[in-house]
C-alpha positions as CSV (number, residue, x, y, z in Angstrom):
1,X,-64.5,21.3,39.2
2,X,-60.7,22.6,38.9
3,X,-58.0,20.3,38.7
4,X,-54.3,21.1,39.8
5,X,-50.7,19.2,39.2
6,X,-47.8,19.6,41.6
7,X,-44.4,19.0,39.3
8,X,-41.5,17.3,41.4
9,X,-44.4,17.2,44.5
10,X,-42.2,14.8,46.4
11,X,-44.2,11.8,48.4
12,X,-47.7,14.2,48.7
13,X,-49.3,16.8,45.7
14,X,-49.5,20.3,47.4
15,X,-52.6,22.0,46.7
16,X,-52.7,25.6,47.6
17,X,-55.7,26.8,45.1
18,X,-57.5,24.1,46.8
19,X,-58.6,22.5,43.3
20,X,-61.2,20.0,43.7
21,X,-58.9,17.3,42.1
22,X,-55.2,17.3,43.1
23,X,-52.6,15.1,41.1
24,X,-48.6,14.8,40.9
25,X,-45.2,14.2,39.1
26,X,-42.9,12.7,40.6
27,X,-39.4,10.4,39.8
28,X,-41.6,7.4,41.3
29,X,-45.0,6.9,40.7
30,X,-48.0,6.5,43.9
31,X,-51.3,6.0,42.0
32,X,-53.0,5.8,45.0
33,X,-52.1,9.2,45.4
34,X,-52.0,10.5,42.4
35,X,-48.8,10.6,41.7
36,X,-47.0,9.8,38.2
37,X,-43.7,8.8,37.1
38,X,-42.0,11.4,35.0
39,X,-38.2,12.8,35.4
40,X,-39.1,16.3,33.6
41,X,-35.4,16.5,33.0
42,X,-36.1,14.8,29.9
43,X,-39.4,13.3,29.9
44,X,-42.5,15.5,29.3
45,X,-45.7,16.2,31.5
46,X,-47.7,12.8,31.2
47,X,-50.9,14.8,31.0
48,X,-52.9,15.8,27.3
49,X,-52.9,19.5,26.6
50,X,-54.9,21.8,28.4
51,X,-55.5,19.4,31.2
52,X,-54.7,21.1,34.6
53,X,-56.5,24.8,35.9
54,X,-53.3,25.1,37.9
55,X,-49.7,23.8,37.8
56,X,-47.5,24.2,40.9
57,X,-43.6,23.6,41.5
58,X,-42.1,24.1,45.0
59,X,-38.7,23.7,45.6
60,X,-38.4,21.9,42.2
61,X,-37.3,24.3,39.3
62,X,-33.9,24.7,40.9
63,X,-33.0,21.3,40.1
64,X,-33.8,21.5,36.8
65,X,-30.1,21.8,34.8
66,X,-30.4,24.6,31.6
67,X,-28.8,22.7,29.0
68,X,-28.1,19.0,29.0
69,X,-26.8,16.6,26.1
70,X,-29.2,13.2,26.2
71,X,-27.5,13.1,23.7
72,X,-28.7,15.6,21.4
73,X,-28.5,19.3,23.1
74,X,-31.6,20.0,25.3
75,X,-32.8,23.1,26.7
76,X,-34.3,21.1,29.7
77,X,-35.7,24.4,31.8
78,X,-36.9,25.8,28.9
79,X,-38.6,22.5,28.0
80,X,-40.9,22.0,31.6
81,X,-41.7,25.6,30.5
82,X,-43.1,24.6,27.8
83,X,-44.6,21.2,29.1
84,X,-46.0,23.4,32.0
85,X,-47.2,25.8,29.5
86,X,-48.6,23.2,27.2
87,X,-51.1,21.2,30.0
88,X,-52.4,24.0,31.7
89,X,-56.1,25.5,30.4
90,X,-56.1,29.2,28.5
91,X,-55.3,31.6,31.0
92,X,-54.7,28.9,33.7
93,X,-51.9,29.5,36.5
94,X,-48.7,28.1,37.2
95,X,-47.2,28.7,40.6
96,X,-43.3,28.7,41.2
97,X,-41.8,28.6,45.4
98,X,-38.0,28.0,44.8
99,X,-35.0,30.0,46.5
100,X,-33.7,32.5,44.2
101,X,-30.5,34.9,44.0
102,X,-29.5,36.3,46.2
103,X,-30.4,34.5,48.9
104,X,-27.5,31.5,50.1
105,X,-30.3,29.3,50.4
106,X,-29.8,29.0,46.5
107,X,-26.8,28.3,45.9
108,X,-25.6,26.0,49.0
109,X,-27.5,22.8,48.1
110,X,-25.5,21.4,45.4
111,X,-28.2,19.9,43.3
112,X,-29.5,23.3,42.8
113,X,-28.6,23.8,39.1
114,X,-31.0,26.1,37.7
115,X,-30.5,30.2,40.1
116,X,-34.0,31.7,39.5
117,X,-34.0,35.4,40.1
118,X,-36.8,38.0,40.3
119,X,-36.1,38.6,36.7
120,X,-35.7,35.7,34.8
121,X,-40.0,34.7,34.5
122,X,-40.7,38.8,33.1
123,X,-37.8,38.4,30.7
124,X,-37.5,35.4,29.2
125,X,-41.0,33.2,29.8
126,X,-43.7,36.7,30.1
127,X,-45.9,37.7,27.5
128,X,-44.3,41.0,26.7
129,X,-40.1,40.2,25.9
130,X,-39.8,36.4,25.7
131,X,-36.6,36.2,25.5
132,X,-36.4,32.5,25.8
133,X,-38.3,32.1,22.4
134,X,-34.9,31.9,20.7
135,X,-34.3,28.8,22.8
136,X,-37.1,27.0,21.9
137,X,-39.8,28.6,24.2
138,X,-43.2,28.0,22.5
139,X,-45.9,29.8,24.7
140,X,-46.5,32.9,26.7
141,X,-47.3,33.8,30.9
142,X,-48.6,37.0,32.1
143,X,-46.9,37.6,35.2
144,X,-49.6,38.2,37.8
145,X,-47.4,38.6,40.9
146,X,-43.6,37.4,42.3
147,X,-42.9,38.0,46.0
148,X,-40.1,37.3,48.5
149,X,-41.2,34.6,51.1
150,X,-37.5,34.3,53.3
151,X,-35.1,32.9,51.1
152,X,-37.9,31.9,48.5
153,X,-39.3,34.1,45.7
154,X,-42.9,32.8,44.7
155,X,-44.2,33.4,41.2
156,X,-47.8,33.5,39.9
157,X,-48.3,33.4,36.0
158,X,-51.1,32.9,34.0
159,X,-51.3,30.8,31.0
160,X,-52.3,33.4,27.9
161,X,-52.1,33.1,24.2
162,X,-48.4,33.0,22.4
163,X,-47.8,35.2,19.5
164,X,-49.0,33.9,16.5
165,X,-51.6,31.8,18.4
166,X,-55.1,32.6,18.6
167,X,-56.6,31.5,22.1
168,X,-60.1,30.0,20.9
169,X,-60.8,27.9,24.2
170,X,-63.0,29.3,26.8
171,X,-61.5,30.1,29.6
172,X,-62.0,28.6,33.1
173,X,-63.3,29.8,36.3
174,X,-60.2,30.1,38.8
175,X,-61.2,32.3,41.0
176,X,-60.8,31.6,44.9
177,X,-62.9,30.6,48.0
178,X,-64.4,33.7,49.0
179,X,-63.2,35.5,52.4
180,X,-65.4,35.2,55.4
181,X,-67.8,37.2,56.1
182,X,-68.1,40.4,58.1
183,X,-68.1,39.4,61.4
184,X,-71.5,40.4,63.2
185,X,-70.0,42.2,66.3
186,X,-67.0,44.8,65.6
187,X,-65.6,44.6,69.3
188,X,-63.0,41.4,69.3
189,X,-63.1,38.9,71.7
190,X,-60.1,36.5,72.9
191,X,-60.7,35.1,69.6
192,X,-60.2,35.9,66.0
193,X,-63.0,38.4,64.5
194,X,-64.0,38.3,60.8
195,X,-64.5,41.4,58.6
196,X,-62.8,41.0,55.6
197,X,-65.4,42.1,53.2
198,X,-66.5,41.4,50.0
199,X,-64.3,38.3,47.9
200,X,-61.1,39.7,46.1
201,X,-61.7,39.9,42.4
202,X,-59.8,36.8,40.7
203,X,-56.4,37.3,39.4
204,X,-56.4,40.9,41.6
205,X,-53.2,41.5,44.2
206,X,-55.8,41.4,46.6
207,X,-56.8,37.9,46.0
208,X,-52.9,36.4,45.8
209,X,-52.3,38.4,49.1
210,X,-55.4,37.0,50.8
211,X,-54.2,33.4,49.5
212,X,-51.0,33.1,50.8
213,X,-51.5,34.6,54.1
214,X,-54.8,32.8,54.5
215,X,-53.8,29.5,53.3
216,X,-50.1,29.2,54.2
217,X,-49.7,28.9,58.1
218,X,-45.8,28.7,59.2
219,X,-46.9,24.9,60.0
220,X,-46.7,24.9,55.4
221,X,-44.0,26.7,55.5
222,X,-40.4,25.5,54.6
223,X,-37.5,25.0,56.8
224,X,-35.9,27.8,55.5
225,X,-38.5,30.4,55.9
226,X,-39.5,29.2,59.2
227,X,-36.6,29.7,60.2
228,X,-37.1,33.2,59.3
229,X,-40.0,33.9,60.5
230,X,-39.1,32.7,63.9
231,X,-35.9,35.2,63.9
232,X,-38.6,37.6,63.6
233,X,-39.4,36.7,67.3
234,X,-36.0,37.5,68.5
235,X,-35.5,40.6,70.0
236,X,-31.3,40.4,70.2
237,X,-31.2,40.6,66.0
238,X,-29.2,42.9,64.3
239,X,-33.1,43.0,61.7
240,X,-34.8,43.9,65.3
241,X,-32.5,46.5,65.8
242,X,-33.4,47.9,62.6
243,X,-37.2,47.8,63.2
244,X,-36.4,49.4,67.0
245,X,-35.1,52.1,65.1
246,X,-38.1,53.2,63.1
247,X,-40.4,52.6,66.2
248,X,-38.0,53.7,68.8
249,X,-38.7,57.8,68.1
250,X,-42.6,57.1,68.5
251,X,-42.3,54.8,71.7
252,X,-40.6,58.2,73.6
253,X,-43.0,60.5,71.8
254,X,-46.3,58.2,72.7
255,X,-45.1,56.9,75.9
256,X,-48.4,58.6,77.5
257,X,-50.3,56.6,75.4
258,X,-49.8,53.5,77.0
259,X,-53.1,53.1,78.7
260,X,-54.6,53.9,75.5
261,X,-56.6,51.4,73.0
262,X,-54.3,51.0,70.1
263,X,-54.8,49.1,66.8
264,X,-52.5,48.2,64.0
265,X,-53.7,47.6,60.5
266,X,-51.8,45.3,57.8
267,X,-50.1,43.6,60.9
268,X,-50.1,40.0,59.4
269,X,-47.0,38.5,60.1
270,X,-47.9,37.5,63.5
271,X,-49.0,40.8,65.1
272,X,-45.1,41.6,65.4
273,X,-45.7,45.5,65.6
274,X,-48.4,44.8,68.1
275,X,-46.4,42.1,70.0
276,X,-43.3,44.5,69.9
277,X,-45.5,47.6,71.5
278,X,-47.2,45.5,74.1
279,X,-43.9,44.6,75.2
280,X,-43.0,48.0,76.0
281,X,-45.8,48.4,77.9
282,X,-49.1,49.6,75.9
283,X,-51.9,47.2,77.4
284,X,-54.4,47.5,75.0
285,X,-53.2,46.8,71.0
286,X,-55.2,44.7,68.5
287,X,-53.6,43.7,65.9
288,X,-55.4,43.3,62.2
289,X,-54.8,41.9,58.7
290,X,-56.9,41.1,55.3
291,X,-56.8,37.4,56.7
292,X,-55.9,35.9,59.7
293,X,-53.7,32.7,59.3
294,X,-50.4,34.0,61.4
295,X,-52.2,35.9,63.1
296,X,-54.2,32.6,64.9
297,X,-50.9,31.6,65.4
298,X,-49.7,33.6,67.2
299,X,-53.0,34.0,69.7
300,X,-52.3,30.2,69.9
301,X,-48.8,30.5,70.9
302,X,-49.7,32.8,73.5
303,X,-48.3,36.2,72.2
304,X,-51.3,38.4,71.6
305,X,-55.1,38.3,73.4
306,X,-56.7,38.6,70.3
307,X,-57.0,40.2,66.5
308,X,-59.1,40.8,63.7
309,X,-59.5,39.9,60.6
310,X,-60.1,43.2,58.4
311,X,-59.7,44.8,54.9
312,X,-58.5,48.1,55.3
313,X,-60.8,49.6,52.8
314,X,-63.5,48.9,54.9
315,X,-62.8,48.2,58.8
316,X,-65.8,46.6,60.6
317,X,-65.2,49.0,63.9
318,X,-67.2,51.9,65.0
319,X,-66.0,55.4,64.5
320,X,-63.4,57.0,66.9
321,X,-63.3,53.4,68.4
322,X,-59.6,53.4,69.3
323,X,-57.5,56.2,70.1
324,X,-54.3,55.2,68.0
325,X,-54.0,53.7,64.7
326,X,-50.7,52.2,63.6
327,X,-49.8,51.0,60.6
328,X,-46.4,50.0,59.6
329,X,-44.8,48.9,56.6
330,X,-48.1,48.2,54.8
331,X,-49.9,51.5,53.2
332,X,-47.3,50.9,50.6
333,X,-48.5,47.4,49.2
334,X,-52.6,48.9,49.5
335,X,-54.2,49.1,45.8
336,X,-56.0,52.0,47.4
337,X,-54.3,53.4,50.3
338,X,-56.3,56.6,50.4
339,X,-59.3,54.8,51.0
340,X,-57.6,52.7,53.5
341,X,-56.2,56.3,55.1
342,X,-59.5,58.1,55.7
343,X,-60.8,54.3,57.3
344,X,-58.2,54.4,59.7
345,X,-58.9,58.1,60.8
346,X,-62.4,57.1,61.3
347,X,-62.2,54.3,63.7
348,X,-59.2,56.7,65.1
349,X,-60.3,59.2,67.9
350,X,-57.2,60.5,68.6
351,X,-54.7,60.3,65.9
352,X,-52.9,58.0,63.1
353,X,-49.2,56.5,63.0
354,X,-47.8,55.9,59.7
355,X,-44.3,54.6,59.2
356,X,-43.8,54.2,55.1
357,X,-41.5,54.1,52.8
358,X,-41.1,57.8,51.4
359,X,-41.8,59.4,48.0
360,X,-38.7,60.6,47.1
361,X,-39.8,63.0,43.9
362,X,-42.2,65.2,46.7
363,X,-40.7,67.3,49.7
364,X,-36.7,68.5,49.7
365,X,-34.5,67.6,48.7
366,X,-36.5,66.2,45.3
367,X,-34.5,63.4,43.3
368,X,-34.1,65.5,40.0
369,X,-35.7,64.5,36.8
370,X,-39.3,63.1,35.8
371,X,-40.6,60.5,38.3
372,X,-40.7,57.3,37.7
373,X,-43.2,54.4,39.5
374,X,-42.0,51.6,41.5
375,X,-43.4,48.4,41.5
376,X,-42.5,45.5,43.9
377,X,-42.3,42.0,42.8
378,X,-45.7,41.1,43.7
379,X,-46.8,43.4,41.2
380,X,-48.4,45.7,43.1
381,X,-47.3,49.6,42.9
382,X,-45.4,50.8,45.9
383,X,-47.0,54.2,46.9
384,X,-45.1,55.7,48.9
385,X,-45.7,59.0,51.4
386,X,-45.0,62.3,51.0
387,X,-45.3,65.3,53.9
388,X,-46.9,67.5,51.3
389,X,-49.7,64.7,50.7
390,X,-50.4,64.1,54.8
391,X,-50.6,68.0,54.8
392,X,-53.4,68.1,52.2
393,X,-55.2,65.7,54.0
394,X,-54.9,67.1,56.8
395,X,-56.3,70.6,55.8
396,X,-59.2,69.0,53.8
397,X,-60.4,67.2,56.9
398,X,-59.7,70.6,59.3
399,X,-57.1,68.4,61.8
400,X,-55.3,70.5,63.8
401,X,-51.8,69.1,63.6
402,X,-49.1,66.3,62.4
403,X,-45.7,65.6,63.5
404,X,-43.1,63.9,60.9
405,X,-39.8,62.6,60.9
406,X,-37.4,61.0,58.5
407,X,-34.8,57.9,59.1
408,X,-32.7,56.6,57.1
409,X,-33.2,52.4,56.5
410,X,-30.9,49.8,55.3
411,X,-31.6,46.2,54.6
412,X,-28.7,43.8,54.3
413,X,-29.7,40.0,53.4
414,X,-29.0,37.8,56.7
415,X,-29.4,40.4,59.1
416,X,-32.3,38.2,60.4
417,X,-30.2,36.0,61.7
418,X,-27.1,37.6,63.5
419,X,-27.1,39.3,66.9
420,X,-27.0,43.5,67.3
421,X,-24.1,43.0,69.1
422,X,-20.4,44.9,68.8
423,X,-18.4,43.3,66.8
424,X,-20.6,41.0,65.0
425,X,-19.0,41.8,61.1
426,X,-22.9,42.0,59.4
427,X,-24.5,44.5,62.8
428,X,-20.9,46.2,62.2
429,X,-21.4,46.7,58.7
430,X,-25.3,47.6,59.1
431,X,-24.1,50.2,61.7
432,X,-22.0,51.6,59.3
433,X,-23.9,51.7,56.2
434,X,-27.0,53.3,58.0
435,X,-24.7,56.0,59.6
436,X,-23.1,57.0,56.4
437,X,-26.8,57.2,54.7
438,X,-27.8,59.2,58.0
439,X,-24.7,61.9,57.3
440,X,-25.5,61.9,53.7
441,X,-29.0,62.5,54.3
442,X,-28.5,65.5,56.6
443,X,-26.2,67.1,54.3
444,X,-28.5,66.9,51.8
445,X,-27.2,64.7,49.5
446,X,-29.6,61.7,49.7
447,X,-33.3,61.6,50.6
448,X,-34.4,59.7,53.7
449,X,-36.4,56.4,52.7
450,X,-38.7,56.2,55.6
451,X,-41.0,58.5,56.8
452,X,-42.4,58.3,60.0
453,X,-46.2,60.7,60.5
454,X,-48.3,61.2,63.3
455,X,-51.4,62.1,62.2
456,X,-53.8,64.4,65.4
457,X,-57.2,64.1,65.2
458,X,-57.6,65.9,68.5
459,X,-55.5,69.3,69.4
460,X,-52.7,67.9,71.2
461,X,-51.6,69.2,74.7
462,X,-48.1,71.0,75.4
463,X,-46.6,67.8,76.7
464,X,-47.2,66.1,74.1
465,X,-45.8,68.9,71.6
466,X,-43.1,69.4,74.0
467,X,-41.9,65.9,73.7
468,X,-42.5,65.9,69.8
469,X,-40.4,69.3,69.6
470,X,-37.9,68.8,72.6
471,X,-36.9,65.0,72.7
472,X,-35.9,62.7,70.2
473,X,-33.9,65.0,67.3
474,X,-35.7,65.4,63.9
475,X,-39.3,65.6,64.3
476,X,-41.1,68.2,63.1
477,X,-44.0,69.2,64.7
478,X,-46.6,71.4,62.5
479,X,-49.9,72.9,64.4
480,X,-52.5,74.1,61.9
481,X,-54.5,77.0,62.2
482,X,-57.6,75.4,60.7
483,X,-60.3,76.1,58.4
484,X,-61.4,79.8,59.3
485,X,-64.8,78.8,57.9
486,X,-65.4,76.1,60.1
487,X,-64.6,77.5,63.4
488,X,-68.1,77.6,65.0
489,X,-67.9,73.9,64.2
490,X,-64.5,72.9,65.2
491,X,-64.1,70.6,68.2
492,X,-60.8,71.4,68.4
């Protein structure tokens, strides 16, 4: 049995760890629903200590105020930090969804007091700096993952032992439901197959990515990032253009691939880069992801046939099954993306697309100095490609050639919401800031940020070279002579 509290839940307790008993605070009180009076501005969590397995606030910390006099000074944020703290189990996990700076979202409403950014849970409430101790923080979280969801930023934390305190209670069992099960035919119908594999280990990335696209259909969502995720839809976006751009140089270099059977992998918001190549004409694209929740919707609402729910450590299809691979924008967030890489040439019979962000300490021109990781807000590593690392994989598995190209990307918030159109001031501004990286980057004063690699599994013929080495400007196209070992066996 788990038990879960939603603080500031509003006239119903969310529940997204699906604990088996579900209870909330609210300024009025529903005990038929179990909800409970409490204005955490000044009152604490009506709850004993080490009551709840999980403790969830969405849209709720934001109108918390920092300091208040009631009438003595009172650190109130600080304070449901503690109380939050104080009623959840050792090593128990508290869930934060409120808009955060940058976004406007955060700043517009004006009983939004209390600007979360990505950095204010490490610094001041984490296990490692704590730098709200010195205003009256009493405990400790280990920050387990924060990521961007529109104009929100969600943060997991667990519950763990502050300094000075030994943690003598046992610790509960909060793991999650496990994923379906391998689905028992690979080919996908008109409905949703299942091969996610084995269950995520608890408190892993894996698990926290599985979650919230699994249990958090746009029908959960708020208005705010609905209304992103519908822009996404929109093809007249000055954010579309900026997608068009990375896809645009492999739509002219694949366009006799059309007829081909396609499949994208880590393509879960919605299938988008299969809905965007199907609309320029390729008739056959599944698209994939570790769980299937947007991915239903979008079969619902008509815009793809079909997909597939897969991990891409371990794809339930045959080998050489499709022709093309894509995957876009999602190597990077993989905890092991090499395994995921060898997968995807498997069930590939004629070659892979990758379009990733790009390791800027490998290839020319290298970023001087000792490299340094990158780790998104999630918590998961960001590893990004390099031309040199494609190549070694390419010679270890005797492929005969690869084509690459670099492009220059630049994200500016609220892009997703203003047309590509001349003399819009944000497209103008995009147009102008991606140019002046383009310029810099060809002189050689600042490294391209995505990298674009076609990966050939099967020789490729002299159109298709001639199209990767005469049409769109800055591809390079790299033929390899092969393992001289291995030529009485080489199908190429």
């Amino acid at each position: 049995m788990t038990k879960a509290l939603d603080i500031g839940c509003g006239p119903k307790p969310k529940n997204p760890f699906n604990a088996t008993e579900v209870y909330g605070i609210d300024v009025r009180d529903d005990i038929d629903r179990g909800i409970f009076r409490a204005d955490l501005v000044v009152d604490p969590i009506p709850f004993p200590d080490n009551s709840f397995n999980f403790v969830t606030a969405h849209d709720f910390l934001e109108h918390i105020p920092r300091l208040i006099y009631c009438p003595q000074r009172r650190n109130a944020f600080v304070e449901v930090m503690n109380e939050v703290w104080r009623v959840l189990e050792p090593d128990g996990l508290f869930m934060s969804f409120t808009p955060a700076y940058p976004n406007p979202a955060a700043f517009r409403d004006p009983t939004h007091v209390n600007i979360i950014t990505d950095e204010t849970f490490p610094a001041y409430f984490d296990n490692v700096n704590r730098w709200a101790s010195v205003y009256g923080f009493k405990g400790a979280f280990q920050i387990i993952s924060q990521e961007w969801r529109g104009p929100h930023l969600m943060t997991i934390m667990r519950k763990v032992a502050a300094p000075d305190t030994p943690q003598t209670e046992a610790i509960p069992d909060v793991s999650m439901h496990t994923p379906p099960a391998p689905a028992a035919a690979a080919a996908p119908t008109t409905s949703a197959t299942s091969a996610s594999g084995d269950k995520p280990k608890a408190g892993s990335v894996e698990e926290w990515n599985y979650k919230l696209y699994h249990d958090e259909g746009s029908h959960a969502l708020d208005p705010e990032t609905r209304r992103m995720h519908e822009s996404w839809f929109s093809e007249d976006t000055a954010d579309f253009w900026r997608h068009e751009r990375m896809m645009e140089p492999l739509f002219h270099c694949l366009s006799h691939t059309h007829n081909d059977k396609w499949l994208t992998v880590g393509d879960g918001h919605y299938g988008l880069d299969a809905i965007r190549m199907m609309r320029r004409g390729y008739k056959s694209v599944l698209p994939t992801n570790i769980s299937g929740t947007f991915l239903a919707e979008a079969k619902e609402r008509g815009l793809i046939p079909a997909y597939s729910e897969e991990n891409a450590e371990k794809l339930s299809f045959a080998d050489n099954e499709f022709d093309f691979v894509l995957c876009k924008e999602a190597y990077h967030h993989f905890p092991r993306p090499a395994i995921a890489l060898y997968e995807m040439l498997r069930v590939a019979r004629k070659g892979v697309v990758l379009i990733e962000p790009q390791d800027k300490y490998a290839d020319p021109p290298v970023i001087p100095g000792e490299d340094q990781p990158s780790y998104e807000a999630v918590g998961n590593f960001v590893y990004a490609l390099s031309r040199r690392e494609i190549n070694k994989v390419c010679w270890g598995l005797d492929l005969p050639a690869v084509a690459y190209k670099n492009i220059c990307d630049v994200y500016l918030p609220g892009v997703e919401y203003v047309q590509a159109k001349d003399g819009e001031p944000l497209f103008e501004r995009l147009k102008a800031e991606t140019a002046d990286a383009e310029l810099k980057a060809k002189q050689m004063l600042i490294k391209p940020n995505v990298l674009l690699t076609v990966i050939f599994k099967e020789k490729p013929d002299q159109a298709t070279i001639d199209r990767f080495t005469q049409g769109v400007e800055g591809w390079t196209f790299r033929q390899f002579e092969g393992n001289p070992h291995l030529k009485r066996t080489r199908t190429w």
